[in-house]
N, C-alpha and C positions, 0 to 999 in steps of 0.2 A: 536575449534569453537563449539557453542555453539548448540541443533540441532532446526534448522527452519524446518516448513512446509506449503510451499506454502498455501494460501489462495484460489487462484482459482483450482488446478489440484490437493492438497493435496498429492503431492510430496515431499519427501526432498529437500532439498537446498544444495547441498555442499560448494556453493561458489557464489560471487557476492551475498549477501542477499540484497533484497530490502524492504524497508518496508513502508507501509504507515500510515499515522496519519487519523485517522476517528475523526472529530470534532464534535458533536451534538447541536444542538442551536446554531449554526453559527450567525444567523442577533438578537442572545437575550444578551442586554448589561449586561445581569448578572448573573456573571461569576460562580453564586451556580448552574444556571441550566444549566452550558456546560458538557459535557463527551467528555473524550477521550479514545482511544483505539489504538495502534499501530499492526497491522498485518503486516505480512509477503505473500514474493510471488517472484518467479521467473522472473526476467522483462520483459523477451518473453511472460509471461504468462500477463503481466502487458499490454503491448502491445496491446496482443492479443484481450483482454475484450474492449478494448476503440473503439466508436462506427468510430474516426476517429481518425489516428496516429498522427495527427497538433496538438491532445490537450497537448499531453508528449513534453515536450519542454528539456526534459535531454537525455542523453544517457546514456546505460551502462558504468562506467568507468571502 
């Protein structure tokens, strides 16, 4: 595997990586001015940041 580091606690990841996709210009129809970025993070850690757990609708698998 390949080596992640969390995004929020700047840990390693040994296992389980999660990652997320950051879109920019979300509500702009055109698609020259979107960016994306995929980070990485621990899911506990993922968890942990969100202001309330009901918004993760996944679990670890």
């Amino acid at each position: 595997m390949g080596r992640y580091i969390c995004c929020f606690c700047d840990e390693s990841i040994e296992e389980n990586v999660t990652a997320l996709m950051v879109e920019t210009n979300w509500s702009d129809n055109n698609e020259d001015n979107k960016e994306f970025q995929q980070l990485f993070c621990h899911f506990d850690c993922l968890k942990g940041m969100l202001c309330k757990s009901e918004y993760l609708y996944i679990s670890e698998g």
